[in-house]
Wavefront OBJ file of the C-alpha trace (Angstrom):
o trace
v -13.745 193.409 -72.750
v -13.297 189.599 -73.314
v -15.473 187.173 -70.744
v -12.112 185.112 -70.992
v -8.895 186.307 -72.411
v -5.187 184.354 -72.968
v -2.998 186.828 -73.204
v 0.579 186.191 -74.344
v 0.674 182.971 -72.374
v 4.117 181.059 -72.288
v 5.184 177.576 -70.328
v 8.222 175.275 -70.474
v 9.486 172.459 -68.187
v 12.882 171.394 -67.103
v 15.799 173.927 -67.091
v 19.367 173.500 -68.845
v 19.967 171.016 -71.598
v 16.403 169.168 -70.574
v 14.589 172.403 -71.200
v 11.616 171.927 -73.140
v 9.360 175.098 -74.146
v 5.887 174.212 -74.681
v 3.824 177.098 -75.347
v 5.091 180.354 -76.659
v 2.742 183.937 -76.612
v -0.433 182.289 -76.701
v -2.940 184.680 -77.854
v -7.207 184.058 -77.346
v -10.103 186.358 -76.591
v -13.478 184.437 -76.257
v -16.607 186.227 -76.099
v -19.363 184.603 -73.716
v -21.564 181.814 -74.802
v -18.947 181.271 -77.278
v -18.045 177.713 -78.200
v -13.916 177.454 -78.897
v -12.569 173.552 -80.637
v -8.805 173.946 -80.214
v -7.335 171.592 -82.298
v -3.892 169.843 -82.407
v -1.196 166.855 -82.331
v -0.347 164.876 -79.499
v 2.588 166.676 -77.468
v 1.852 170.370 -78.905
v 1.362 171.611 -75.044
v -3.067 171.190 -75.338
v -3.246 169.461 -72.034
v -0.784 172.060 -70.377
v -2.939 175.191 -71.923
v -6.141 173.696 -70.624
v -4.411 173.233 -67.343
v -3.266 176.828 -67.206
v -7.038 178.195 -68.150
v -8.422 175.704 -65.210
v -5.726 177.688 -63.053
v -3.569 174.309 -62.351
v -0.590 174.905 -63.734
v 1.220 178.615 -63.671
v 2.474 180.062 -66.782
v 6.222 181.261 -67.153
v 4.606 184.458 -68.799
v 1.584 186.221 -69.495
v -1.984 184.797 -68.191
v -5.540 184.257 -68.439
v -7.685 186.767 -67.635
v -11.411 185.923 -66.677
v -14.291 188.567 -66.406
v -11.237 191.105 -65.777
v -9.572 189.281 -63.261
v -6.162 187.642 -63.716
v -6.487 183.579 -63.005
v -3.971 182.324 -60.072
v -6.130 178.479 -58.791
v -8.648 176.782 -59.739
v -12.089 178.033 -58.995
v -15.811 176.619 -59.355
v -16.683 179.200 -61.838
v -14.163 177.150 -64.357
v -15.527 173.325 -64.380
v -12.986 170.671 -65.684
v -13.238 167.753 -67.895
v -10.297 165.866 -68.575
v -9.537 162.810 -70.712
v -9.325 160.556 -67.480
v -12.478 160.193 -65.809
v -11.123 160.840 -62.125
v -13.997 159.077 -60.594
v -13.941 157.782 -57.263
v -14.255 153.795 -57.728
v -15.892 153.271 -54.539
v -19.032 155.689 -55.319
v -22.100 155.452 -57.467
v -22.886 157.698 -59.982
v -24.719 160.020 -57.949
v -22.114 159.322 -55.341
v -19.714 161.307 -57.731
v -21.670 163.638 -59.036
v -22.917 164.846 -54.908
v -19.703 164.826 -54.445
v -19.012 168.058 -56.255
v -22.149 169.304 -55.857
v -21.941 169.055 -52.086
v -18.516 171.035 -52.303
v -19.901 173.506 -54.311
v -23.276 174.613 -52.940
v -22.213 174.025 -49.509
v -24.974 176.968 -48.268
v -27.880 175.165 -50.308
v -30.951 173.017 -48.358
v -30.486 168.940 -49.136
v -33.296 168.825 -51.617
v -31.942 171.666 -53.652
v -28.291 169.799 -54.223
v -30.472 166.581 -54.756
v -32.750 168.222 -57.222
v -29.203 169.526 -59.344
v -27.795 166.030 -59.290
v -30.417 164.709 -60.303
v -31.316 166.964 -63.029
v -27.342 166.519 -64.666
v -27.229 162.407 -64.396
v -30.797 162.713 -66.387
v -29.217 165.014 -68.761
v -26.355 162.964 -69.823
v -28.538 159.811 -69.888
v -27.507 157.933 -66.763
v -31.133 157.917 -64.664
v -30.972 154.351 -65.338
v -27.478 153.966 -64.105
v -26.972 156.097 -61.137
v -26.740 153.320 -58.572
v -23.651 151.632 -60.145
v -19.984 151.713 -59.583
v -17.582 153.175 -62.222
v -16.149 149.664 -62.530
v -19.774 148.678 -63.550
v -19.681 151.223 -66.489
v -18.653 151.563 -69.985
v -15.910 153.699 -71.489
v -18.807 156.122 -73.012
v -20.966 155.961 -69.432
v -17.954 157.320 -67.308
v -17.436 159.953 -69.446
v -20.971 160.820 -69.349
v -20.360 160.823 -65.564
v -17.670 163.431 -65.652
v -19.460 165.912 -68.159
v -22.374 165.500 -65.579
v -20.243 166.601 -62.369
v -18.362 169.063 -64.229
v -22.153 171.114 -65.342
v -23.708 170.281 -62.297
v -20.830 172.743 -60.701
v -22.495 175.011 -62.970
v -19.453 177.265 -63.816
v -19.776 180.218 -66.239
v -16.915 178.400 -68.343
v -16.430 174.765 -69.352
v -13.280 173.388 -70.007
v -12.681 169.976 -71.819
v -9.421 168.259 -72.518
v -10.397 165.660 -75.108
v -13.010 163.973 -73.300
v -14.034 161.560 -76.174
v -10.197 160.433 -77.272
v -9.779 157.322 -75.320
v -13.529 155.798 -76.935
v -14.282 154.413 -79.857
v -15.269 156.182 -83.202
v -18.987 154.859 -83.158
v -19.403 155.727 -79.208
v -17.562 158.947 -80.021
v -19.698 160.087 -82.607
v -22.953 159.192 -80.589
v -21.378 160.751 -77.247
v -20.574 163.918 -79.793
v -24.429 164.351 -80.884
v -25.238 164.208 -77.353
v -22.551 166.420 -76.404
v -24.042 169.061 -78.931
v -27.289 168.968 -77.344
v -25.842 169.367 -73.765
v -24.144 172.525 -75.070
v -27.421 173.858 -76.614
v -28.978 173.036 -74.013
v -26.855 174.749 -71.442
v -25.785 177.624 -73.114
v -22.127 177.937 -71.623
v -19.025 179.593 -72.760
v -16.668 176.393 -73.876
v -13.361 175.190 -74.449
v -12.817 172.240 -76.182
v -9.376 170.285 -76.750
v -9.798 167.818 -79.030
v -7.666 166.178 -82.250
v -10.896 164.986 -84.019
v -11.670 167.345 -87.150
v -15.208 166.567 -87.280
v -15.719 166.621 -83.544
v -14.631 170.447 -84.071
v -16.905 171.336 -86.650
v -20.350 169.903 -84.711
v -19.352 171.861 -82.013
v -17.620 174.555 -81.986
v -18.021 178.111 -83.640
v -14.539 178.932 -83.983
v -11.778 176.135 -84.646
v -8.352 176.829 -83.450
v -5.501 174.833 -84.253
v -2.390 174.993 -82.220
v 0.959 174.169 -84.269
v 3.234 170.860 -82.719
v 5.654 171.671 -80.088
v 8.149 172.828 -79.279
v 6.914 176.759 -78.893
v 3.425 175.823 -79.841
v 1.504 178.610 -81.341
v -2.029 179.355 -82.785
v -2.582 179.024 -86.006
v -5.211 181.039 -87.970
v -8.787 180.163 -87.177
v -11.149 179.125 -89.221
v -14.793 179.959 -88.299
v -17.493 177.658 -88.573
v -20.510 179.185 -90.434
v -23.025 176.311 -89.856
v -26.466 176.373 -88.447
v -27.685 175.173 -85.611
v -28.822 172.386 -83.934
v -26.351 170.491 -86.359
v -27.001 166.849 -87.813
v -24.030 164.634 -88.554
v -25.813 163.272 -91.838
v -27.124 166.242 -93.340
v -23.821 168.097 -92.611
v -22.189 165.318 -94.928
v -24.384 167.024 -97.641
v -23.545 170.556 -96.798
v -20.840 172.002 -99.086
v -19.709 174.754 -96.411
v -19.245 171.442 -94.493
v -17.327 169.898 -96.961
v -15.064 172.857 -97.666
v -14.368 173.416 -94.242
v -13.131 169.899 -93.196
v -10.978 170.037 -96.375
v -9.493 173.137 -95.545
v -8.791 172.821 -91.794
v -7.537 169.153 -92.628
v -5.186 170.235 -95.298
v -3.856 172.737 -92.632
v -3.023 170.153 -90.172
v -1.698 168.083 -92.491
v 0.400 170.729 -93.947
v 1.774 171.363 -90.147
v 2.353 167.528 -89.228
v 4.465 167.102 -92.661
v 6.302 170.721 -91.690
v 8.014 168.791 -88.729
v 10.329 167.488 -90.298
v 11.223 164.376 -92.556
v 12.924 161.293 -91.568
v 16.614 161.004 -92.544
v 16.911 157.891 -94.924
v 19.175 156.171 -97.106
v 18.436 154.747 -100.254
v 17.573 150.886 -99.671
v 16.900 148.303 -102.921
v 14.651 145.969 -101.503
v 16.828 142.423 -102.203
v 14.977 139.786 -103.872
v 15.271 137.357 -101.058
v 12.288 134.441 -100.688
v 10.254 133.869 -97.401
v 9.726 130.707 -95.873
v 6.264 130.665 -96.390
v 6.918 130.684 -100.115
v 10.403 128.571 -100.361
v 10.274 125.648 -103.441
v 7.808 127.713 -105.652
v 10.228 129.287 -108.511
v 9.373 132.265 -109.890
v 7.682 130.525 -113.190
v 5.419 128.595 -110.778
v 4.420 131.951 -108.738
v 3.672 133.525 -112.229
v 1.039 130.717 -112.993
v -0.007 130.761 -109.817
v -1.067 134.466 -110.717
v -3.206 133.578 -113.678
v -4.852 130.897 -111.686
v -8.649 131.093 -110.905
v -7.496 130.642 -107.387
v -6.533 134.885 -108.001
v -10.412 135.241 -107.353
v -10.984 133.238 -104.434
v -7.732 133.608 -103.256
v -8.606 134.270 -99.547
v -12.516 132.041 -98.875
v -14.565 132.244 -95.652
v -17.130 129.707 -95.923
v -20.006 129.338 -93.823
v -17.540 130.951 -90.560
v -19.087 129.692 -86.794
v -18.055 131.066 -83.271
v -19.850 129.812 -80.349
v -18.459 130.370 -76.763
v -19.419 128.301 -74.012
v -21.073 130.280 -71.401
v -22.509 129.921 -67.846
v -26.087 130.422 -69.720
v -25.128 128.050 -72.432
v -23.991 128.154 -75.743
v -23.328 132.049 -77.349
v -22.858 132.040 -80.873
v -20.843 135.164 -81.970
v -20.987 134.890 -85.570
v -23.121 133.046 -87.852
v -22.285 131.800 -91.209
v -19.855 134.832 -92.149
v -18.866 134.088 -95.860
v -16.655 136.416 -98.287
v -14.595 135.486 -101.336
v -11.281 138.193 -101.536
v -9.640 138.505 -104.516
v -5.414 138.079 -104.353
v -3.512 142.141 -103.872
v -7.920 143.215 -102.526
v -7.810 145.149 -99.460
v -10.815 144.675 -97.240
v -12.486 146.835 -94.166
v -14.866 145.195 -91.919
v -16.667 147.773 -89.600
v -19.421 147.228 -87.688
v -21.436 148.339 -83.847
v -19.232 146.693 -80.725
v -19.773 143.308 -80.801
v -20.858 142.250 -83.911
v -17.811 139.501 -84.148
v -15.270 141.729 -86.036
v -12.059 140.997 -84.215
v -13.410 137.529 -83.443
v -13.437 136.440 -87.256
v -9.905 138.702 -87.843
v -8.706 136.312 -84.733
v -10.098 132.922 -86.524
v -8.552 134.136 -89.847
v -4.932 134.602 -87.835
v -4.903 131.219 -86.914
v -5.348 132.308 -83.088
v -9.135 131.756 -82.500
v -10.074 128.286 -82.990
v -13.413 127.973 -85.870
v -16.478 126.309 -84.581
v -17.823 125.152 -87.735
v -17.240 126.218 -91.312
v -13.378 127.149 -92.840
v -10.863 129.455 -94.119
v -8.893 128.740 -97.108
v -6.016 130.590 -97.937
v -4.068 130.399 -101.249
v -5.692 126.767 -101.614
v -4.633 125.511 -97.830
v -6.891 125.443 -94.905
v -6.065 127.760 -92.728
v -5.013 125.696 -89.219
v -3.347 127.393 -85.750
v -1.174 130.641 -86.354
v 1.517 130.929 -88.940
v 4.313 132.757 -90.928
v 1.922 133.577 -93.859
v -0.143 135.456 -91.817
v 1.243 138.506 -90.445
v -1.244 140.628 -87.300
v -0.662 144.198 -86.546
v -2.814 144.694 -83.052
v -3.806 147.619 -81.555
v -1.231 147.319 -79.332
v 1.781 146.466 -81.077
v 3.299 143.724 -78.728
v 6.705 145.335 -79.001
v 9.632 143.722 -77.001
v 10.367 146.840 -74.730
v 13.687 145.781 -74.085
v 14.880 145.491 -77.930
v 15.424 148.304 -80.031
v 13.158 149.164 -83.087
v 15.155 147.454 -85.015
v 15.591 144.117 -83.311
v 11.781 143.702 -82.800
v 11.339 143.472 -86.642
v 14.500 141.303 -86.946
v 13.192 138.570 -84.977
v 10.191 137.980 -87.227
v 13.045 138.646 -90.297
v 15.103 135.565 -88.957
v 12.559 133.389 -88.558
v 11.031 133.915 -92.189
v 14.144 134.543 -94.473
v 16.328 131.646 -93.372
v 18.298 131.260 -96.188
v 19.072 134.839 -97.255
v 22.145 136.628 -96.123
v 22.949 138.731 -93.088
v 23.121 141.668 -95.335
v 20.044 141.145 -97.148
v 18.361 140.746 -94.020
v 19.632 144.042 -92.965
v 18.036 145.563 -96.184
v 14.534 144.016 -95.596
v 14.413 145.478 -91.877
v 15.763 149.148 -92.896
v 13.725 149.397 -95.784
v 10.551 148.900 -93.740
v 11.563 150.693 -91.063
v 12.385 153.877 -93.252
v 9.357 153.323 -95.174
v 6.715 153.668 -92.294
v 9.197 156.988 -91.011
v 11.873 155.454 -88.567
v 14.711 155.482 -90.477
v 16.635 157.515 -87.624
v 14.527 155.930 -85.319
v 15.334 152.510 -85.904
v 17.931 151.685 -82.935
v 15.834 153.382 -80.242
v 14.701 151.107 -77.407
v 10.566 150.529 -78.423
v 10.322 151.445 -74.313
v 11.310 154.943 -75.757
v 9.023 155.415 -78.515
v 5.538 157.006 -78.355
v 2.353 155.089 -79.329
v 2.266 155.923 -82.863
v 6.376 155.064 -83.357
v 5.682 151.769 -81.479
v 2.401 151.484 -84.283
v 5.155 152.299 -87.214
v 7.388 149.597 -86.129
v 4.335 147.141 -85.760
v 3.361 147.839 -89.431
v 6.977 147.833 -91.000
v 7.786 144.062 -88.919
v 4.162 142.799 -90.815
v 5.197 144.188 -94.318
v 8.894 142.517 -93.604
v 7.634 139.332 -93.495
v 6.358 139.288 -96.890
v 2.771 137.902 -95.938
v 0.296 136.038 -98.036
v -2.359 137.603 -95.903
v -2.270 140.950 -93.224
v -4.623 141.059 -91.293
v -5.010 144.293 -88.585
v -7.017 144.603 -86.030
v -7.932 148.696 -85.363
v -3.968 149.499 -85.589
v -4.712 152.864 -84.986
v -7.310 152.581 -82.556
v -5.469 153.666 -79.607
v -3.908 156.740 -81.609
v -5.183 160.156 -81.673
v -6.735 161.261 -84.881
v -3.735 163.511 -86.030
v -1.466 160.524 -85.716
v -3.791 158.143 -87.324
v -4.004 160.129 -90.534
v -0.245 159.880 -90.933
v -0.464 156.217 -90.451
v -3.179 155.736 -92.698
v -0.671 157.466 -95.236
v 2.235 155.894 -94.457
v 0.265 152.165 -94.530
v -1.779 153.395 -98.000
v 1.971 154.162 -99.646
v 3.322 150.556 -97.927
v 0.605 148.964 -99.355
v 0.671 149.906 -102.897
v 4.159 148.553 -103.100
v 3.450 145.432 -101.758
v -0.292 144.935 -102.907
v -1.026 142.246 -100.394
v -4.017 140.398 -99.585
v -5.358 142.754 -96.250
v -8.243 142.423 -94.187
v -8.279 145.748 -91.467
v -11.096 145.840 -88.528
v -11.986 149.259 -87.831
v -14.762 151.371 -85.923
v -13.680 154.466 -88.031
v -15.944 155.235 -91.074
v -13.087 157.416 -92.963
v -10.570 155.190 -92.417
v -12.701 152.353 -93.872
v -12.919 153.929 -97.137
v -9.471 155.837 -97.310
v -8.236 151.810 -97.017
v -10.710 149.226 -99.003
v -11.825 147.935 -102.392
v -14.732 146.771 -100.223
v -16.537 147.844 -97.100
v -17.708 144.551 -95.488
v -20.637 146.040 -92.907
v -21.462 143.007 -90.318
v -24.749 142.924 -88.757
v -25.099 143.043 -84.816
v -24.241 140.279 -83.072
v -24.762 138.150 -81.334
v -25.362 135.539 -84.915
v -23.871 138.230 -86.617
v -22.903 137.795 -90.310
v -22.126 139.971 -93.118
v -25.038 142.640 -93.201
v -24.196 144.182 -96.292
v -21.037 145.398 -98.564
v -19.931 148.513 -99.706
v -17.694 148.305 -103.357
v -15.161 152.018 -102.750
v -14.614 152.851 -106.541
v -11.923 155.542 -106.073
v -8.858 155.780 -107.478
v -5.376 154.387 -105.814
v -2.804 155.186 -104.618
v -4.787 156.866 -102.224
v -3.906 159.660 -99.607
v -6.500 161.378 -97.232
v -5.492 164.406 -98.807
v -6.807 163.040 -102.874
v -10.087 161.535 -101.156
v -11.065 164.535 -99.415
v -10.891 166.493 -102.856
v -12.708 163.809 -104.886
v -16.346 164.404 -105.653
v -17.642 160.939 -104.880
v -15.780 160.513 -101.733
v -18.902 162.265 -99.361
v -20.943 159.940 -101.334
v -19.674 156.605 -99.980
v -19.099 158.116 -96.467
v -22.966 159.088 -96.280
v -23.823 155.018 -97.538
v -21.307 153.875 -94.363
v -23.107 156.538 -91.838
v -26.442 155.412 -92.815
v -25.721 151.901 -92.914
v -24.486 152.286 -88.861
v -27.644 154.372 -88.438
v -29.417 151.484 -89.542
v -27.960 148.749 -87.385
v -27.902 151.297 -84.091
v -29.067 150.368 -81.087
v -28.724 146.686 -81.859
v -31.149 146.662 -84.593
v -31.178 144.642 -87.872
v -32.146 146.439 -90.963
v -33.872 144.044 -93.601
v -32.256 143.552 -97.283
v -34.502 146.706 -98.896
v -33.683 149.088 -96.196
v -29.837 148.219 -97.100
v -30.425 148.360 -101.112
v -32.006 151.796 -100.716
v -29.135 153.017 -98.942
v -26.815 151.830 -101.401
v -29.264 153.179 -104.554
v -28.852 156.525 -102.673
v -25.475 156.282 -102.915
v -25.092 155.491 -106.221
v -27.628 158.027 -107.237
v -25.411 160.923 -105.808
v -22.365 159.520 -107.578
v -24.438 159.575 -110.789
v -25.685 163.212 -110.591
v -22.644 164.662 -109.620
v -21.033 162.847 -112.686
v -23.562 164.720 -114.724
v -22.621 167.888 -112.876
v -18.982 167.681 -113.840
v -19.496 166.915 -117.454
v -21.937 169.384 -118.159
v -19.710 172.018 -116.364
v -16.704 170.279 -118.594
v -19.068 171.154 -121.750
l 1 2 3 4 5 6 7 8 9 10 11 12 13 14 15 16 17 18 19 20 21 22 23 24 25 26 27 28 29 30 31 32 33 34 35 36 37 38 39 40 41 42 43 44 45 46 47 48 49 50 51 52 53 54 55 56 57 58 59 60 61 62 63 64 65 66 67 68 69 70 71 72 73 74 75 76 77 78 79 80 81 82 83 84 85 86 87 88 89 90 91 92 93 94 95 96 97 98 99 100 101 102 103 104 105 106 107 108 109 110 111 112 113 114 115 116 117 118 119 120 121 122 123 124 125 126 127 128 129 130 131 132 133 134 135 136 137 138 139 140 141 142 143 144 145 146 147 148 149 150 151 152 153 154 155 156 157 158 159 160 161 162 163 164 165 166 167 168 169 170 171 172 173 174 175 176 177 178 179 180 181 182 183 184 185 186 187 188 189 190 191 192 193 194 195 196 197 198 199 200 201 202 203 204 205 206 207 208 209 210 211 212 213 214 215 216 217 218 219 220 221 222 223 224 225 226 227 228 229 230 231 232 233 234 235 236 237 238 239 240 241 242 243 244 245 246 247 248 249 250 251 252 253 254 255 256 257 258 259 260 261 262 263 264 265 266 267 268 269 270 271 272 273 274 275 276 277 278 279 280 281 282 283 284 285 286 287 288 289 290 291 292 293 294 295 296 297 298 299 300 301 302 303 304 305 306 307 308 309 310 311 312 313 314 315 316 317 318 319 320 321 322 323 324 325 326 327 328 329 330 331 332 333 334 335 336 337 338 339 340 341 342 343 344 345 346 347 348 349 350 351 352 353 354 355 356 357 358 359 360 361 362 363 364 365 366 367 368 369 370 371 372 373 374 375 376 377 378 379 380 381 382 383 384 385 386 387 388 389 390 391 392 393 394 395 396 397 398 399 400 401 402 403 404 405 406 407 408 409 410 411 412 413 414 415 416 417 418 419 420 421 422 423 424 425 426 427 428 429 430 431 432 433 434 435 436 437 438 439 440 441 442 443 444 445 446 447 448 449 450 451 452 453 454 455 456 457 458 459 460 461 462 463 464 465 466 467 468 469 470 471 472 473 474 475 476 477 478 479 480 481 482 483 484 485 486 487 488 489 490 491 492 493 494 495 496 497 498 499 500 501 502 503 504 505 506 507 508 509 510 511 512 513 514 515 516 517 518 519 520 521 522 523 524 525 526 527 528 529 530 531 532 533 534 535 536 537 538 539 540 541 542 543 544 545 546 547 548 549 550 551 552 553 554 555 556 557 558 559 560 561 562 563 564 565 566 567 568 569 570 571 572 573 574 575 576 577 578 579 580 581 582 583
């Protein structure tokens, strides 16, 4: 018999025309001490399955069955971790951990609850902390707060519902090794949610993907045949790694694309002339080209931010210079506050420059303008304008002089190039995250920018949906080849996206601490990196370089060359690999 069983579990919501089935005869036995990653897109019914296993929402049909018994509530011997921390504000970290505790072990002496809270907050690294307020704590720390009260319940099973989605990919990842310790440590049967590939192979024996909604179903599992304790880096090395994250990634992907393609009409983009290049004719714009300005077309020189603070002057970053090349795409990526967005927000126009300068296409870059188009993380829609309106605004203002039909041309070509071509005259109120993210990209592209600059667009995405948007802004960008500078925490999405990794040191006086050169071939998808040889090459350089700069340390010039001589030695003997296997 199964320690926990789903057995042809089914939910919907609403009734009549707003009916809306969710899951459809879900199927899972899991054996005890077994570690299941389900894995899917936003909206495929994960939340509502992990619900139904916690016993907080009741299915339509079928059940879960735990240890032979049929699940109707929630019960201590099934601890809960959801996305949202659900602390209580007004109590400590040991305040909130007691607090289950307390309810839990009711019958237990004083010391003996004391001695189990204590022994959780020092397992998830919070001894330090346990005095302060949530308010008081990181993103990363209040998760660490809810993992804590959800073991010290000490159920048989533990439930998680993407605990890691709303942080960071460089607190993720560290919050993920620590995560896999806790598990060995503890031993427990485990359900993880999660959209995060990787996060499913460090973790999890068996990987489960569930297809997108409506009627969500399993898909076919993949098992993950990896030793452990398991070691981010040396997986990256591993070839059943490798194969793995290929496979269940070209899954997914095969899934996402399966729901169906936009409807779009065939637009000619009209050869209408923005503002921001109006009284330079064509011949001039050719010369222009074959100027030496095509090398040091974008210049940071010598880039200062200092903030005034109560304790006196802070000086963010520190002499950041970088030549970019005209049509070169860069990635700066770095530890959490190491000046990234603050030099994206200088080169915008938005962040006044303390010393030093920006020069862009031979003019000093001074105060926001036209030229320079910003996708956020946020998007900065106008909720009460459709899709289509909040690109036209930015469309009027740059292409004065073309034609109420041209301008129609520029905005639906965008707009069905990013995937919203029967999308377009929804209200942006009515959009999810990653539509509101599509219209954010296609308004930047419409403007016909000298430079783009965007600041972790896909930050607040889950992983799923960020793939596709890497995609869709990879196949934008090789038709436009503009000038692109994209902050980013995410290592994959660095080199899916760049000609050059720019790594910046910690702050604060950060600077540039060392860059990476990505020579793969374009037009790039996830799906062509993930089969190319070199690929795990320049995403082991990136992990080591963050390795090295962790903890707010500052790795000296040979510790940085040896990482890229690594590098560059695994590119060379796999080379030799392939052509004495061509041979």
């Amino acid at each position: 018999m199964a320690f926990l069983e789903i057995s042809g579990l089914s939910k919907h919501y609403g009734e009549g025309a707003r009916r809306n089935p969710v899951l459809t005869d879900i199927n899972l036995k899991v054996a005890e001490g077994e570690f299941i990653a389900i894995v899917g897109f936003s909206g495929s019914g994960k939340t509502t399955l992990i619900s139904a296993l916690a016993g907080l929402v009741k299915p339509d049909a079928g059940g879960v069955i735990f240890k032979g018994r049929e699940v109707d509530g929630p019960g201590p011997e099934r601890g809960v971790v959801f996305q949202s921390y659900s602390l209580m504000p007004w109590l400590s970290v040991e305040g909130n951990v007691a607090l289950a505790v307390d309810q839990v072990f009711k019958a237990s002496p004083r010391a003996e609850r004391r001695a189990i809270v204590e022994k959780y907050i020092e397992m998830v690294g919070l001894s330090h902390a346990r005095d302060r307020r949530p308010a008081e704590l990181s993103g990363g720390m209040r998760q660490r707060v809810a993992v804590a009260r959800a073991l010290a319940m000490q159920p048989q099973v533990l439930l998680m519902d993407e605990p890691l989605s709303a942080l960071d990919a460089l607190t993720r990842a560290k919050l993920q090794d620590e995560f896999a310790a806790i598990c060995e440590q503890e031993k427990k049967t485990i359900i993880l949610v999660t959209n995060d590939v990787d996060e499913a192979i460090l973790l999890a024996d068996r990987i489960v993907p569930l297809t997108p909604g409506p009627d969500a179903r399993f898909g076919p599992e993949f098992r993950v045949d990896l030793p452990r304790p398991r070691d981010r880096a040396a997986m990256n090395s591993d070839p059943t790694f490798i194969r793995l994250r290929a496979e269940v990634t070209q899954y997914l992907m095969e899934i996402g694309a399966a729901r169906g393609a936009d409807v779009e009409r065939e637009i000619v983009l009209p050869n209408v002339v923005p503002i921001t290049q109006a009284g330079r004719p064509p011949g001039v714009r050719e010369a222009a080209a074959r100027h030496p300005l095509k090398e040091r077309y974008l210049e940071f020189s010598q880039l200062k931010k200092v903030y005034p603070t109560p304790k006196g002057p802070l000086t963010v970053v520190d002499g950041f210079d970088l030549k970019v090349a005209r049509g070169e795409f860069i990635t700066l990526i770095g530890h959490s506050g190491c000046g990234k967005s603050t030099v994206l927000t200088m080169a915008a126009g938005l962040n006044p420059i303390s010393e030093g300068g920006i020069i862009l296409d031979g003019t000093e870059v001074s105060g926001a303008g036209p030229e320079r188009a910003v996708v956020f993380q946020s998007p900065s829609l106008m909720p009460w304008l459709t899709a289509y309106q909040n690109v036209e605004l930015g469309v009027d203002r740059v292409y004065p002089g073309a034609s109420r039909a041209e301008k129609r041309d520029v905005i639906e070509y965008y707009l069905a190039r990013v995937g919203l071509a029967d999308a377009m005259h929804r209200l942006a109120s009515d959009l999810s995250n990653g539509m509101k993210q599509r219209v954010g990209i296609a308004r930047a592209f419409a403007l016909s920018p000298k430079l783009l600059l965007l600041d972790e667009p896909f930050g607040m995405l889950d992983s799923l949906t960020r793939w596709e948007l890497q995609d869709v802004l990879m196949e934008v960008w090789a038709r436009t080849q503009v000038t692109a500078i994209c902050v980013t925490h995410d290592v994959d999405e660095a080199i899916l996206l760049a000609d050059r990794v720019v790594m910046m040191s910690n702050g604060p006086n950060a600077k540039i601490g060392n860059i990476m050169e990505v020579d793969l071939p374009r037009p790039r998808s996830r799906a062509a990196l993930l089969a190319h040889p070199d690929y795990y090459a320049y995403r082991e350089e990136l992990l080591e370089f963050l390795e090295a700069y962790e903890g707010g340390a500052n790795p000296g010039e040979e510790q940085l060359r040896s990482i890229s001589e690594r590098r560059a030695a695994r590119i060379a003997r796999q080379k030799e690999t392939r052509l004495a296997a061509a041979e």
